[in-house]
N, C-alpha and C positions, 0 to 999 in steps of 0.2 A: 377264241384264238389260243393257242396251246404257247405255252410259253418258253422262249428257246434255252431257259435255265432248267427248263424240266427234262427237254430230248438232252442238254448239253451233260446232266450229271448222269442220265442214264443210258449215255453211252461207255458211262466208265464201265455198265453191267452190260453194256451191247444193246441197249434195248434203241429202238428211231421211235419211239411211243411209250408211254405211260400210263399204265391203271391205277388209280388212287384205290390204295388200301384203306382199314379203318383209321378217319381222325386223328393227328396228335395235337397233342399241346405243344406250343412252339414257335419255331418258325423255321421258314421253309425253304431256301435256296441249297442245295449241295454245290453249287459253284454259281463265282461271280467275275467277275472281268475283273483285270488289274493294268489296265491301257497305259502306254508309253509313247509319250508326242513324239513325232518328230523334233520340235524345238527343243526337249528337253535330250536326248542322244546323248550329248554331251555328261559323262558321270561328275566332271566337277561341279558342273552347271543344274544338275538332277539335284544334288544334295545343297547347295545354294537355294534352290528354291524352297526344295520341302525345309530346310534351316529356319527362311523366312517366315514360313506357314504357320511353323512350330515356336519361333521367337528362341528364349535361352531356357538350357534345361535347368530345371529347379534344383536346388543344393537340399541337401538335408534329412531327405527322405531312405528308410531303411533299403535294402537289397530286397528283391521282391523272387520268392522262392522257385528256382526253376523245377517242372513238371514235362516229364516226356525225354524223350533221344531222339539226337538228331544226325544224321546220317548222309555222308553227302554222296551222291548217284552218281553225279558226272560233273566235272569241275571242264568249263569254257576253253578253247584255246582258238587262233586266227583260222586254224582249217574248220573247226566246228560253226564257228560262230561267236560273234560275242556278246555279253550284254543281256539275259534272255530279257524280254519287256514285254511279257503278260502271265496269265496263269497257264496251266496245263488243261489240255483235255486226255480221256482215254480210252480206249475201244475195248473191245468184248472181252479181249484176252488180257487186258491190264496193260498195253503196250502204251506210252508215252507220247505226246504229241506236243508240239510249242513253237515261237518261234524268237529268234536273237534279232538285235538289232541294228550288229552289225557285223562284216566278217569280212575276208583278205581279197572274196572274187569282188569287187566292183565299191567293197566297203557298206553294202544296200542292205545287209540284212540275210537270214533263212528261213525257213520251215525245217525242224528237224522232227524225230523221232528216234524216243530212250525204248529199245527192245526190251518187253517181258523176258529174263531166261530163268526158268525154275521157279525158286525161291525169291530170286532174286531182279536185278537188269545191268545188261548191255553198260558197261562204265564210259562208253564212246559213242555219243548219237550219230545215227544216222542222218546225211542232211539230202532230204526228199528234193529242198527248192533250192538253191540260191537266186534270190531276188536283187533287179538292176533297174536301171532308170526306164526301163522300155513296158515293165511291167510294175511302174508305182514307187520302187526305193523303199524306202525304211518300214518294216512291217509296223502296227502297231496294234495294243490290244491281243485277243484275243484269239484261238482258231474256234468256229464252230462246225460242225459235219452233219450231213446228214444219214437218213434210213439207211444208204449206198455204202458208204464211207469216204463219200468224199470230202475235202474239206474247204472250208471259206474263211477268208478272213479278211482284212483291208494294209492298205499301206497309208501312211500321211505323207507319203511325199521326201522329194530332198530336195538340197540346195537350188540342184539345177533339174527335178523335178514337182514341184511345190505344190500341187493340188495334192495329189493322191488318188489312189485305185482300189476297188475291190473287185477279189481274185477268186479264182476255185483250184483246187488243184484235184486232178480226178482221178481215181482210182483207176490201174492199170498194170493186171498181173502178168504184162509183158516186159514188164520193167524188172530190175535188180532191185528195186526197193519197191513195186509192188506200187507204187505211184508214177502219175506222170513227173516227168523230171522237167517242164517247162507247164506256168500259172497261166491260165485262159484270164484274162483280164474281163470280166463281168462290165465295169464302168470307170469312166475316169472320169472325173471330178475337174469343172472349167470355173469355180469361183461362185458363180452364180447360186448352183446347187449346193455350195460345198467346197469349202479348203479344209486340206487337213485332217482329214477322217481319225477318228478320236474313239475310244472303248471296243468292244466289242460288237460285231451283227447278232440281232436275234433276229429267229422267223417265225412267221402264224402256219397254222396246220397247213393252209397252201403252198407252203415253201419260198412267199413272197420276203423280201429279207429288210430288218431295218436299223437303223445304226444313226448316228449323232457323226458331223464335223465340227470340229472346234473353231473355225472361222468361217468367212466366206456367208452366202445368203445376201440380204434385201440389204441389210446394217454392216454387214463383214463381222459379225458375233456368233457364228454359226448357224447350222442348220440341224431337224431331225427331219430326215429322209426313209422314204421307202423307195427296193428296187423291188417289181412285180414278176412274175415266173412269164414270161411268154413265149412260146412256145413257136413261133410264127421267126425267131430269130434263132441265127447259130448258135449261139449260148444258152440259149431255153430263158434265159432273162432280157427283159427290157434293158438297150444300153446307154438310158438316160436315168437318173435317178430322180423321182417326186419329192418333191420339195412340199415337208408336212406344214412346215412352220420353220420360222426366220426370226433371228433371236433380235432383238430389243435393244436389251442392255438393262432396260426399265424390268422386266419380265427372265432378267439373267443375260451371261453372255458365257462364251466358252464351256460347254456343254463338251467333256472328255472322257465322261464316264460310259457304261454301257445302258441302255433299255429295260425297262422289267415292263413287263406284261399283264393284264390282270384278266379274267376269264372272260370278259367282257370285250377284252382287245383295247383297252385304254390303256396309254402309254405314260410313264410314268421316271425321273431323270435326275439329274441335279447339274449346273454351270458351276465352275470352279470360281467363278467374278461374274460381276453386277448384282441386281434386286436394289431392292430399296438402302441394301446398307453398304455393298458392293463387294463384300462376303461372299457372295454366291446366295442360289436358288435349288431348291426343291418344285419341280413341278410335275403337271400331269397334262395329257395331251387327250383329249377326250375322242371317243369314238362321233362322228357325228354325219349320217348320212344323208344331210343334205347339203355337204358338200361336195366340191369337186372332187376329193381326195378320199372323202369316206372319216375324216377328221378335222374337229375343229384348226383351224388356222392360227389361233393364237394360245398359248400355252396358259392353263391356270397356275398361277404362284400360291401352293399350299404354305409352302413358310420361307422368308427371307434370314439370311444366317445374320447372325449379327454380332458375335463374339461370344456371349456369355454361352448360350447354346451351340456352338459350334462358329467354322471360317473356315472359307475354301477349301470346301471338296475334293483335293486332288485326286483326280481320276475316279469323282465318285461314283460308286454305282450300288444302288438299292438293291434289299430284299423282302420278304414279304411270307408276312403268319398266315395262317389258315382263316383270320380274324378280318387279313388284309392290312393290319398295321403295317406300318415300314419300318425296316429297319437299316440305317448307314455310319458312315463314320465321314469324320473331318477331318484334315489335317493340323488345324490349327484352332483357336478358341477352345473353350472349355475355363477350371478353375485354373488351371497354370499356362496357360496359354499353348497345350503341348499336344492340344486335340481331341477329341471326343467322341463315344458311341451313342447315337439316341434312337430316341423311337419316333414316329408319327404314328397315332392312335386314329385310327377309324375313327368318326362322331358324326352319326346323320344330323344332329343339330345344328352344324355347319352350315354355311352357304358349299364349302369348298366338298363337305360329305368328312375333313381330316381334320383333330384337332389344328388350334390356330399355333398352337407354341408346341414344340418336341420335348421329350423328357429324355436329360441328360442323361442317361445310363452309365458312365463312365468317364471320369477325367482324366487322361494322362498326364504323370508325373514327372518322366524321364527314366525314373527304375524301373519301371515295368513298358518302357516305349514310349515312344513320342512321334509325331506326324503319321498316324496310321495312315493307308494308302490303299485304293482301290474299293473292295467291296469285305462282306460277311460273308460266312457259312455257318449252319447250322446244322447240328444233330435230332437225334429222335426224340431229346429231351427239351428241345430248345434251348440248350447250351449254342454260345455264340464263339464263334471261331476268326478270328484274323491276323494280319500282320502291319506290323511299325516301322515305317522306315529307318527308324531313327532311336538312339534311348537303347536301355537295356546296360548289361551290367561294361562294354566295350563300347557304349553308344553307336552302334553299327546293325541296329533293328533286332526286333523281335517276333516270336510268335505267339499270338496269347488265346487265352480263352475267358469269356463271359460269363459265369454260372447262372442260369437259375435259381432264385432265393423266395422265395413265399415270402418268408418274414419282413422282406425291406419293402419300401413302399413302393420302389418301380418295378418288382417283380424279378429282379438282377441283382447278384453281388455288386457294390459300386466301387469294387480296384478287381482288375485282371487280373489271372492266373498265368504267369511267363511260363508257356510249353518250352521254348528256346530260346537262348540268346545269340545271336550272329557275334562271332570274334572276328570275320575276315578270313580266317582260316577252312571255315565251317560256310564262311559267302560273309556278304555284307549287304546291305538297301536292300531286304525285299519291298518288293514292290507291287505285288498282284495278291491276288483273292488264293486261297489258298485250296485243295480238290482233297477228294477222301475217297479209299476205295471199301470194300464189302466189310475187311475186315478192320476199320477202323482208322488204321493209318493213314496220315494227311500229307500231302505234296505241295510242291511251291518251288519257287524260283527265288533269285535273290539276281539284281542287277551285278553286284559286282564282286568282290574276293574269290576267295577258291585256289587253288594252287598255282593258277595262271593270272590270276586276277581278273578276271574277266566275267564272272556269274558263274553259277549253280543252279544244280537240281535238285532238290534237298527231299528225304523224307521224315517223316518225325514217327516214332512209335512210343506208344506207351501212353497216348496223349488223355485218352478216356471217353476219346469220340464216340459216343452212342451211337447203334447203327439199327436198323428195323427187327422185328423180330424174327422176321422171316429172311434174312439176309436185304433183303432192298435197300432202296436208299430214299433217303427223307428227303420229300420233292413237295414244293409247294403247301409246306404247312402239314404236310401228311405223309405215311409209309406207302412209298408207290415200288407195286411191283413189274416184273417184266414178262411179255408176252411168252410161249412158250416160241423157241426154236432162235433166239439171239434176237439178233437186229431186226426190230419189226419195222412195218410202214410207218 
């Protein structure tokens, strides 16, 4: 099963495919989901919650030294969109891709796109979609594309739409934007399968696509679903979604984050609440073909959070070494209650095949961030990359980095490196996983400030993001390069 974080970062170089180059040491996502509920829409109600997550920022602690520039692309306003609420993707020529959460047609949300020009981009996105209650409402998460360029994503729903949809929007150079300007709706979500679609879709090399609701299922705790490519329907996909597994409460609940995939095709997540401490869960969904589905039915719990190692995942979403460890963040737990980055180490000794307890890699303090949010990226050196909702030198989030350390005992500096700090002016609440192109430079969104107050698109340079030797980009734990001639199958 090819994992949709490996097509998803190498479309920033154009590539629908992946060749693993030689082995790095590391670890291995170039992009991660950075998902925005529907329930959360609300920005007073966003920063109340991750508040919660986080508890009160610590006093006392030095200023923690900013590394990097940061640069804002495009600052939100009502015709654009507002709000952005997930990460970015990017296509072959570096052209921008995202979507807002909400905006003046219908208040549901877009699909925009920040134009490559030169050196530089377009300071006024493009907006390919405006999305309305007919096709889902409030986007959330993520876009992901395929070999084509088309793109997919999901909606959770609104008020007076409340399941949710997953959408395509297709490529179409008879358009002014070169896209369709109205989303095929793929599936809509009736409770059962699924309320509220939550993180990002990934796909396996079949193009069958699969993603997480945050409620809804057997318990109303969520669901991880698969939608299968078929070919026999107008859409080329089936328009019921398979319900993998149905959350518990015992086994997690609210599952918001995205997917990660392992070469095997075992599915792998984390719930933002329940498990044993009610913190949230880490689990993995096993391949298993003597079921209906092609997967176990009930999810293994590799570790339950439970403060000291981390609480509540917001919108968490894993990544993964060459090793197969995991790596995530929490928003809440750690030593100062303000969030944490850890590991799960692979150990066959296991029942589960993953150590029973995570190694805290990092505690937020407040100076350097607090309630990180979403997922990691990592470079070529296994330097670790994300952002904080919260904390920083204006407590209005940050973006940081993880070094690499031999000498310590987890193999990591244990305080972050602040690449930037959000003043509001510059954005405020990022909120997603953060993308990198060829030449190092990293992107991100921020839910809210900017000149309109409404979000950003932010670049950072200078950050020191190692990138392949051969221009590529570090994809699953290694230097993967691109086929000849752009976007392959």
């Amino acid at each position: 099963m090819k994992r949709v974080n490996c097509s998803r970062a190498l479309l920033l170089e154009g590539c629908g495919s992946c060749s693993p180059a030689a082995d790095q040491n590391g670890t291995g996502e170039t992009q991660g989901g950075g998902p925005l509920r529907r329930r959360l829409q609300s920005p007073t109600l966003r920063r109340a919650v991750v508040a919660l997550a986080v508890a009160i920022l610590a006093p006392g602690h030095a200023r923690a030294a900013v590394n990097g520039t940061v640069r804002t692309l495009v600052s939100f306003d009502l015709t654009t969109g507002t709000n952005p609420s997930g990460s970015l993707i990017a296509d072959a020529n570096g052209n921008l891709f995202g979507t807002t959460s909400a905006s003046s047609v219908l208040n549901a949300g877009t699909v925009f796109e920040i134009k490559k020009i030169g050196n530089g981009y377009a300071n006024t996105p493009t907006v390919l979609v405006s999305l309305e209650l007919a096709n889902g409402g409030t986007p959330t998460g993520s876009l992901i594309a395929d070999a084509n360029g088309n793109l997919f994503g999901m909606t959770a729903g609104t008020a007076l739409a409340e399941a949710g949809a997953v959408f395509e929007i297709s490529k179409d150079p008879s358009t002014a934007t070169g896209y369709a300007n109205t989303p095929t709706v793929l599936v809509s979500f009736d409770g059962t399968n699924g309320l509220s679609p939550a993180g990002s879709l990934i796909a396996d090399g079949n193009g069958n696509l699969f993603g997480t609701a945050s409620e809804g299922g057997a318990s109303n705790f969520g669901t991880v679903f698969e939608i299968s490519k078929d070919p026999s329907t107008a859409t080329g996909y089936a328009n019921t979604p398979t319900v993998l597994v149905s959350f518990d409460g015992i086994n997690g609940r609210d599952p918001n984050g995205s997917l990660l995939a392992d070469a095997e095709g075992n599915l792998f997540g984390m719930t933002e609440e329940g498990g044993a401490n009610l913190f949230g869960a880490v689990f993995e969904i096993r391949k298993d073909p003597s079921t209906a589905t092609g997967y176990a039915n009930t999810p293994t719990v590799l570790f339950n959070f439970d403060g000291a190692h981390g609480a509540v995942p917001v919108f968490g979403s894993l990544i993964a070494d060459a090793y197969g460890d995991l790596f995530g963040v929490t928003s809440g737990g750690g030593a100062s209650d303000l969030g944490t980055v850890f590991e799960i180490r692979k150990d066959p000794s296991t029942s589960t095949g993953y150590a029973s307890t995570p190694i805290v890699l990092v505690s937020f303090d407040g100076t350097n961030g607090a309630g990180p949010v979403g997922g990691l990226i990592a470079d070529a050196n296994g330097n670790l990359f994300g952002t904080a909702g919260t904390g920083g030198a204006s407590d209005l989030g940050t973006a940081f980095e993880i070094h690499k350390d031999p000498s310590t005992s987890t193999g990591y500096a244990n305080a972050p490196i602040v690449l930037a700090g959000f003043d509001g002016t510059n954005g405020s609440d990022p909120g997603a996983s953060l993308i990198a192109d060829a030449s190092g430079n990293l992107f991100g969104t921020t839910f809210l400030g900017g000149a309109q107050g409404f979000g950003t698109v932010f670049e950072i340079t200078g950050s020191g993001y190692a990138i392949c030797p051969d221009g590529g980009l570090f994809v699953d734990g290694r230097c993967a390069t691109c086929p000849p001639g752009g976007m392959g199958p």
